[in-house]
C-alpha positions as CSV (number, residue, x, y, z in Angstrom):
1,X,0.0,0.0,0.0
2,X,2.9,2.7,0.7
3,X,4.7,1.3,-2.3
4,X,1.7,2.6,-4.5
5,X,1.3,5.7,-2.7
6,X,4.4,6.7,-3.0
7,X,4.4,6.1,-6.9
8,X,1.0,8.2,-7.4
9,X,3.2,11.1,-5.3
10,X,6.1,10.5,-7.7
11,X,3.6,10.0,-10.5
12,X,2.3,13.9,-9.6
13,X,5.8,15.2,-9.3
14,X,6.4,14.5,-12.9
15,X,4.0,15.6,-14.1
16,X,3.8,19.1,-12.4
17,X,7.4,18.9,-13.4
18,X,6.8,18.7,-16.7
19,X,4.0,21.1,-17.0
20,X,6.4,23.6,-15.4
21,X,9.0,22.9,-18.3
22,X,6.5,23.5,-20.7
23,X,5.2,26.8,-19.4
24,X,9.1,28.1,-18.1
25,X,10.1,26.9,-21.8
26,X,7.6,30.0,-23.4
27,X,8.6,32.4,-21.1
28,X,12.0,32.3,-22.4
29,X,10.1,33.1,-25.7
30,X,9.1,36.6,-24.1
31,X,11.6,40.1,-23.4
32,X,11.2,41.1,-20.0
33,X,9.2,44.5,-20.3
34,X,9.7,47.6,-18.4
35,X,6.6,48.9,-19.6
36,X,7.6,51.7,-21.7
37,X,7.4,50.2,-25.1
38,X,8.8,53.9,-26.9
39,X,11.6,52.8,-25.2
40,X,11.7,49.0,-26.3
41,X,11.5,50.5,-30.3
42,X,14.9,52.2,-29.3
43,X,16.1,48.9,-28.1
44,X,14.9,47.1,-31.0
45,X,16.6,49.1,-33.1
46,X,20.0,49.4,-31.1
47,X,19.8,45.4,-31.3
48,X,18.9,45.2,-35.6
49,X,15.8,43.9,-34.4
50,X,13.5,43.8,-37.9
51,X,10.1,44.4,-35.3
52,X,8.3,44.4,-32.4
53,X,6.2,41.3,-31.9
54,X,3.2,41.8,-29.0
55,X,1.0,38.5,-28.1
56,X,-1.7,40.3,-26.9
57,X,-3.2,37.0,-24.5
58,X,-5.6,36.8,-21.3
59,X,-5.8,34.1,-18.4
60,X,-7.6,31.1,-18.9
61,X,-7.1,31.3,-23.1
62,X,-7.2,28.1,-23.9
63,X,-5.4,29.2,-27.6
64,X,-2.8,31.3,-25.7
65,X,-2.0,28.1,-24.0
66,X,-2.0,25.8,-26.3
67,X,0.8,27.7,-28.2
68,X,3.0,28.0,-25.1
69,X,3.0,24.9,-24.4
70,X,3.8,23.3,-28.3
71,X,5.3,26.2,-30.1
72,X,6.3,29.0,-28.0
73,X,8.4,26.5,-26.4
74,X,10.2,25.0,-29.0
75,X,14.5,25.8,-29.6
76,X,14.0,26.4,-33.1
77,X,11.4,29.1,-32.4
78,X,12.9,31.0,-29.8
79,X,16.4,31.1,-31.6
80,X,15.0,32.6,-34.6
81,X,12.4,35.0,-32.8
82,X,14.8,36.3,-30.7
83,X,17.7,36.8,-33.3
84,X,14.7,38.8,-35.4
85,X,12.5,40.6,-32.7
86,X,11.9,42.3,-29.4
87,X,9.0,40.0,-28.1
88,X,6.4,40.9,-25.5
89,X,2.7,39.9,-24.4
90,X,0.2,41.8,-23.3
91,X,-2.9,40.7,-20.8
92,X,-5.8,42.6,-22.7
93,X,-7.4,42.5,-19.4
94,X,-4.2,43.8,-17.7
95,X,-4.7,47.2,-15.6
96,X,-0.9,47.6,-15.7
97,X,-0.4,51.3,-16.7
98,X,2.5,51.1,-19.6
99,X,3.1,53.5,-21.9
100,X,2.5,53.3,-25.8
101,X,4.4,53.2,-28.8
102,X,4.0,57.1,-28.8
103,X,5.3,57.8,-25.3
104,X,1.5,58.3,-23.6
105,X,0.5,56.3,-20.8
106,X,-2.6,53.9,-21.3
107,X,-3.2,50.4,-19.4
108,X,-3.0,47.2,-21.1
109,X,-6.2,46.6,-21.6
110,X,-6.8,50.6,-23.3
111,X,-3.4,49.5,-25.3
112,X,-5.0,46.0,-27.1
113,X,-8.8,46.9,-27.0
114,X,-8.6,50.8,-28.0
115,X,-5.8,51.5,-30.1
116,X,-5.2,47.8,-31.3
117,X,-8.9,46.7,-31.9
118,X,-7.7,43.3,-30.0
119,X,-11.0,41.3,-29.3
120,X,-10.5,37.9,-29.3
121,X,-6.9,35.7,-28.1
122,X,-4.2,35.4,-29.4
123,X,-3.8,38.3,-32.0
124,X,0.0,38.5,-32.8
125,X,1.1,41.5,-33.8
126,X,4.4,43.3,-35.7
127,X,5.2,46.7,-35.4
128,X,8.0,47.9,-37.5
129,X,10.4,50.2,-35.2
130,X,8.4,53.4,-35.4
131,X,5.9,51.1,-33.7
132,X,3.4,51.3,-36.8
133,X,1.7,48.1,-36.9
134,X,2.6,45.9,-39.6
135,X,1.3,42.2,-39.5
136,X,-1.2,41.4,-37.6
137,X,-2.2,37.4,-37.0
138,X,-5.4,36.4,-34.8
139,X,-5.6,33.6,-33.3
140,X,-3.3,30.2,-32.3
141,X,-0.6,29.4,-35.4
142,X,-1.8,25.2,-35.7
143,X,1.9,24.1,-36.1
144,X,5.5,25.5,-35.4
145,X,6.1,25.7,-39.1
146,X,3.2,27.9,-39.2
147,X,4.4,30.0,-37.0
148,X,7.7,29.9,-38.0
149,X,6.1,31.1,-41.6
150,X,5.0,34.0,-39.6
151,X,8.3,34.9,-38.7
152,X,9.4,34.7,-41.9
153,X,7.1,36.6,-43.8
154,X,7.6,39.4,-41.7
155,X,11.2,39.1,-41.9
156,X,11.6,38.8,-45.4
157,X,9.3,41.5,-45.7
158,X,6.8,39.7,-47.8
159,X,3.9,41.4,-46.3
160,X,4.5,44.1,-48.3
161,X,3.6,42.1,-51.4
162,X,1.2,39.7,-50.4
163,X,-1.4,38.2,-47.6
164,X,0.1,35.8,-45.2
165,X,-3.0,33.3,-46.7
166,X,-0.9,33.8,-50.3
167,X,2.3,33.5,-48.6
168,X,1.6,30.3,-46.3
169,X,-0.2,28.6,-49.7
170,X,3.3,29.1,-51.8
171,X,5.3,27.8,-48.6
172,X,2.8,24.9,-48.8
173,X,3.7,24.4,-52.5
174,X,7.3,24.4,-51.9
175,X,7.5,22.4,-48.8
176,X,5.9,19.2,-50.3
């Protein structure tokens, strides 16, 4: 009898284990923020950053987790994210006073619902480094090489010449 209780505590252990690697594993995805994000163009550009990516995100969004925990997490996705951009999330139901693209304080939530139209979780958004927006994406990428598409579209600057729908159908074309 203690031989199986102590396997369902070990049993737990790995598991919370695990889900703690999984969730640590995104948050290396994400800069640390100081809030000030007409200060995080300057380092963006002081770094050759090509953007700004915001994952604008709540509590308790099954979508937002879901990518954390299979592509947010992933080597290949934070190398080339963080080579590329500055990366931050928002909580569009955050009361954290920051301060915009334009140097004025607003909250989170004033930043994704009133000046980015943010509705609905995850909307992943570029801003180029005079923090105009750029690409926007709504909703969970389904695999890494989706989101690593993403990436590269903005990158490669291909949003200036087509959708990301076109652009993901000619990576499909390519790929197999």
């Amino acid at each position: 009898m203690k031989l199986i209780s102590s396997f369902k505590i070990f049993s737990v252990l790995i598991v919370l284990f695990i889900s703690a690697q999984s969730l640590a594993g995104s948050s290396d995805f994400f800069d640390q923020s100081l809030g000030d994000y007409s200060d995080e163009l300057n380092i963006a550009r002081e770094n050759g950053k090509k953007a700004v990516l915001i994952m604008f995100e709540m509590d308790e969004c099954p979508f937002c987790d879901r990518m954390a925990k299979t592509i947010l997490n992933q080597p290949e996705v934070i190398k080339y994210f963080k080579q590329h951009f500055s990366i931050y999330r928002i909580d569009i139901e955050g009361d954290v006073e920051i301060t915009d693209f334009d140097g004025k304080p607003t909250s989170e939530k004033d930043f994704a619902f009133r000046q980015h139209r943010v509705r609905a979780t995850p909307v992943i958004a570029f801003f180029d480094l005079n923090g105009k927006r750029i690409v926007r994406y709504t909703g969970a990428t389904s695999t890494v090489e989706e989101f690593m598409w993403l990436g590269e579209f903005v990158v490669t600057e291909e949003y200036k010449n087509m959708s990301f729908i076109r652009y993901k159908k000619m990576k499909r074309k390519t790929a197999g």
